[in-house]
C-alpha positions, 0 to 999 in steps of 0.5 A: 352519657354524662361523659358525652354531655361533658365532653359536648358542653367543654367543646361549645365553650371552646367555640365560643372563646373562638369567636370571643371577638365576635361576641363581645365587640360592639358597634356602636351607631355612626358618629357625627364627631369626635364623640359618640352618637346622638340620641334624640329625647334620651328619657322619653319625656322631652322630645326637644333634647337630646344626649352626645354620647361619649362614646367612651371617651372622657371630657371634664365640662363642655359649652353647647351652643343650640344655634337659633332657626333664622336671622331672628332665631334665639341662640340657647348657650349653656356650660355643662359641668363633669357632674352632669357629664357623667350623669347623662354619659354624654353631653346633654342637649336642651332648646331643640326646635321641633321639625327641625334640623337643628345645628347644635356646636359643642365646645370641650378638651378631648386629649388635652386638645381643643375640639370645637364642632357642629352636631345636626341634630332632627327632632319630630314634629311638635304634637298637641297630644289631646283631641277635643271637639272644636279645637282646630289648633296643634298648640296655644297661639302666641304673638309677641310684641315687645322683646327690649335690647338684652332680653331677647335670650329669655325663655319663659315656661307656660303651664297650659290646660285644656280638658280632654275626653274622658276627663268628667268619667272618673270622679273622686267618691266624697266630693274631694278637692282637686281630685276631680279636675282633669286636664291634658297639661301643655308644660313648655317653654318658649323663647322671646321669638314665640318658638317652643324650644322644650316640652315635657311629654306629658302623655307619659304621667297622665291618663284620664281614666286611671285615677293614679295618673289624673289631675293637673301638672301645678306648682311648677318651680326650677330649683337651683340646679336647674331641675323643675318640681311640680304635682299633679293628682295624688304625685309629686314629681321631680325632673331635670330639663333634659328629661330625667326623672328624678323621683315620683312620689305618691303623698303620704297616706291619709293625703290627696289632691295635690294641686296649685303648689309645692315648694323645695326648702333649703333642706332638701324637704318640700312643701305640698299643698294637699287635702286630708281624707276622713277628716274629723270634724268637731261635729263627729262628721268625716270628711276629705278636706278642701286645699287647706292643708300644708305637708312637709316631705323630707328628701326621701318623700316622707312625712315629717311635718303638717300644718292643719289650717282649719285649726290654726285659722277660722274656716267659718269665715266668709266675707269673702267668699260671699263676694266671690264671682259664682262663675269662677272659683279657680278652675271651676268656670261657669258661663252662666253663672259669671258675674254674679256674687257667690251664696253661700249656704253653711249646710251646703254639700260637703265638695268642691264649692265656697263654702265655710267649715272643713269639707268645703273650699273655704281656704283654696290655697294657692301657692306656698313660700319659705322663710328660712330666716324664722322657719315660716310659711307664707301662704295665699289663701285665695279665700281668706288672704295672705298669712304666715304661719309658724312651725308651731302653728301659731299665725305671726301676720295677716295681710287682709281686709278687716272684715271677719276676722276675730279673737286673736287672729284679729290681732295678727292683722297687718296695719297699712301704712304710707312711705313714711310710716304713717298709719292709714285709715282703711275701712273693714273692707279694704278701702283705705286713704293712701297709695294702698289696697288689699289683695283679692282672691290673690295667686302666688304670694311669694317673698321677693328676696330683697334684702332691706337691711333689717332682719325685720322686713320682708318683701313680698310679691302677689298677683292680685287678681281683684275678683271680690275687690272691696268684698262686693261685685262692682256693677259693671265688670268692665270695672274690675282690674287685675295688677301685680304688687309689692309689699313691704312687712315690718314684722316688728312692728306689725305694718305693711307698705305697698311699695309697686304695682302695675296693672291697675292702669291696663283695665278689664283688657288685663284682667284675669279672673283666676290663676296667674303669677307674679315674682321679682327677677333680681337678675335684670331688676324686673318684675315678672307678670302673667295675667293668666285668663283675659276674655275669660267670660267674653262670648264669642273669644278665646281666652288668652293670657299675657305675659310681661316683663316690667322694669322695677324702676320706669314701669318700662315693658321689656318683654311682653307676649299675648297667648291665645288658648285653643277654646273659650274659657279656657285656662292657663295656670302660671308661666315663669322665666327658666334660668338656662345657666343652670341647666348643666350643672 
């Protein structure tokens, strides 16, 4: 018996090594050149990009071309390295129009000879991918009015939210955070046509109902390579532009509620905006904090460093958060409420309300920046102001009114001072005597990068939303004005000058409640604005967002685009010009 079942095994391999040919040739699909085939959305998360296999050649770089729809269309251009080459097996392919037969001409050396030829390359149809109740639209509306002469090859990536169903049926237990805000995230990128030219499926790591995949895509940033980080829920995720995911992290353990920021330090660790649970506070309670605290990630996602902001800063404070707008803090929107000035109650719930002491929003930090030059963060805090903050945990500066601040922190208060470094005067509120005025309930203050040619100074840029201006309501909202600014700190000697603006002169028409951005383009000397949620509180419209380009020196808008959102107060949260030039690299 076994002679017999040998004998029949050595006869199979016999067959076998026959027919190796058949078994082991491959066939791959049908190329369009001298490369492989095309596969369109390679990774499954960006269904406008696509890879040119290599089809077991080899080329060393290559230059891709995705030709503009149209007279008008915006031509996409990009080098691509070996490195990123051989990291996709082919050519990797960004700027796809949806629905569309796109042309796309690659440009390599294949054999030591020139290749220069055109791929036709499909995609399918852009989807919204949330069904809501009186939303009649696929996508944000977007009407673009000014594009200036040698900006027309910008692309701007919008951070968009719009509620889902199932989106209020799942609550975090103990009142934490973020952790109950939900929303479907448009993650996508436009060009200076209004044309959507990338998307990031993000059907693909949200889902309403499971707690692991809830909360809102926040914090995106490109990094030099070109790859984009940003958290959503309890994850923070790292992807490059073609739809490579490079990692997913959960926060470390005793952390939740990942929202509004992170950011990626020159050592390769990131910077995390997130919420301690089973905090103890002094008076023996536990509970989950409230955005106020910063986590250090090292390159594999470990913890390596906190910054526990009720203890390095005074979370009983609250001058400004009693002149709040009680309809909207942040993302919380209440029709009913908007306009008039926040009660605080310092035995309230322990939730996500204004409040004072751990457990409440008494912090609501809002983006995160690095100084590599002292080891430093600058945060925002929408509650409090703009602060820096040693490694040791000692505050070196605070840009804000006077008002509530004392003890030592008092003393870190930064003096307003003039073009020629003459202090002003300013009242405990925020009203000064010069060319000069504090932040309220400011979004994303970030340092601009600008080199002043004193170690000591630094530039930085913030969104000043306004809301609480002078720490009251003005009586008539139509009074209330958002702008972009700019400020230089001589941390020396403890002064800060307020050295640009724009939007003040634009009025309650440019005004944006919450959210938005702001940031310095040195490659074009422009500022970068995004006056996220206009006509927030307006009955009867949509509320929309306007994004800007401004020349540094003449205040000249080179690039501006006015978005409509799919509901009334509805809720965009940043956009940003990408840099394309990285992409391949």
């Amino acid at each position: 018996m076994l002679k017999k079942s040998i004998l029949a095994t050595s006869l199979l391999l016999v067959a076998m090594s026959a027919s190796a040919g058949k078994f082991n040739a491959i066939k791959p699909p049908p190329a369009q050149g001298q490369l492989g085939s095309v596969v369109v959305n390679p990774y499954g998360y960006a269904p406008q990009t696509a890879v040119v296999d290599l089809g077991g050649y080899r080329i060393d770089g290559a230059k891709v071309t995705v030709h503009g729809k149209g007279e008008q269309g915006v031509a996409i251009r990009y080098d691509v390295s070996k490195r990123s080459i051989m990291d996709h097996n082919g050519v990797p392919i960004f700027g796809l129009y949806a629905d569309f037969d796109n042309t796309v001409t690659l440009e390599y050396v294949k054999n030591g000879i020139e290749v220069i030829e055109d791929y036709s390359i499909y995609t399918l149809a852009q989807r919204g991918g949330a069904v809501v109740n009186g939303v009649k639209a696929n996508w944000p509306e977007v009407a673009v009015t000014t594009v200036a002469d040698g900006f027309e090859d910008r692309l701007y990536m919008m951070n968009y939210l719009l509620p889902v169903a199932g989106s209020y049926d799942v609550q975090w237990k103990g009142g934490m955070g973020a952790g109950d805000w939900d929303r479907h995230t448009f993650t996508y990128v436009v060009d200076t046509q209004g044309e959507t030219r990338w998307v990031l499926d993000t059907s693909k790591i949200h889902d309403a109902k499971q707690l692991d995949k809830r909360g809102i895509i926040m914090g995106v940033h490109q990094m030099d390579n070109g790859d984009i980080v940003f958290g959503q829920g309890n994850y923070i995720y790292r992807f490059d532009m073609f739809g490579k995911k490079v990692f997913e992290w959960r926060l470390p353990r005793g952390y939740q509620d990942f929202s509004h920021d992170m950011k990626a330090m020159p050592n390769g660790h990131y910077l995390v905006r997130a919420a301690k649970t089973n905090y103890l506070r002094d008076d023996g309670k536990r509970v989950h904090t409230v955005r106020d605290q910063i986590v250090e990630l090292d390159q594999f996602g470990r913890l390596v460093e906190a910054w526990d902001l009720n203890t390095i800063l005074d979370p009983l404070r609250d001058d400004m958060l009693k002149a709040l707008n009680a309809g909207a803090v942040c993302l919380n929107i209440d029709k009913d409420k908007l306009g008039q000035a926040t009660k605080i109650e310092p035995d309230a719930p322990f939730a996500d309300i204004p409040g004072v002491g751990a457990g409440r929003n008494w912090a609501h930090v809002n983006s995160i920046d690095y100084d590599a030059a002292d080891d430093s963060i600058i945060l925002s805090l929408r509650h409090q102001g703009n602060i820096k903050i040693g490694r040791d945990k000692q505050v070196k500066w605070i840009l804000s009114p006077a008002a509530g601040w004392q003890g030592e922190l008092a003393s870190k208060l930064l003096q307003p001072v003039d073009s020629q470094g003459q202090a002003l005067t300013c009242t405990s509120n925020g009203e000064c005597n010069g060319d000069f005025d504090f932040t309220y309930t400011q979004h994303t203050t970030w340092l601009n990068g600008k080199d002043y040619g004193n170690p000591a100074v630094k530039g930085i840029t913030s969104f000043d939303n306004g809301d609480g201006r002078h720490l009251r309501q003005p009586f008539f909202r139509q009074d209330k004005y958002s702008r972009g600014v700019e400020y230089k700190v001589n941390e020396a000697d403890m002064t800060v000058e307020q050295t640009w603006q724009y939007g003040k002169e634009r009025g309650y028409n440019w005004y944006s409640v919450v959210t938005s951005n702001m940031r310095y383009r040195s490659d074009k000397d422009t500022m970068e604005l995004f006056s996220a949620n206009i006509n927030m509180g307006t009955k009867g419209k949509r509320s929309g967002g306007i994004l800007s380009e401004i020349d540094y020196r003449s205040k000249e808008v080179k690039v501006e685009m006015a978005f409509t959102w799919l509901m009334p107060r509805n809720a965009a949260y940043r956009a940003m010009a990408i840099d394309v030039n990285k992409l391949g690299q």
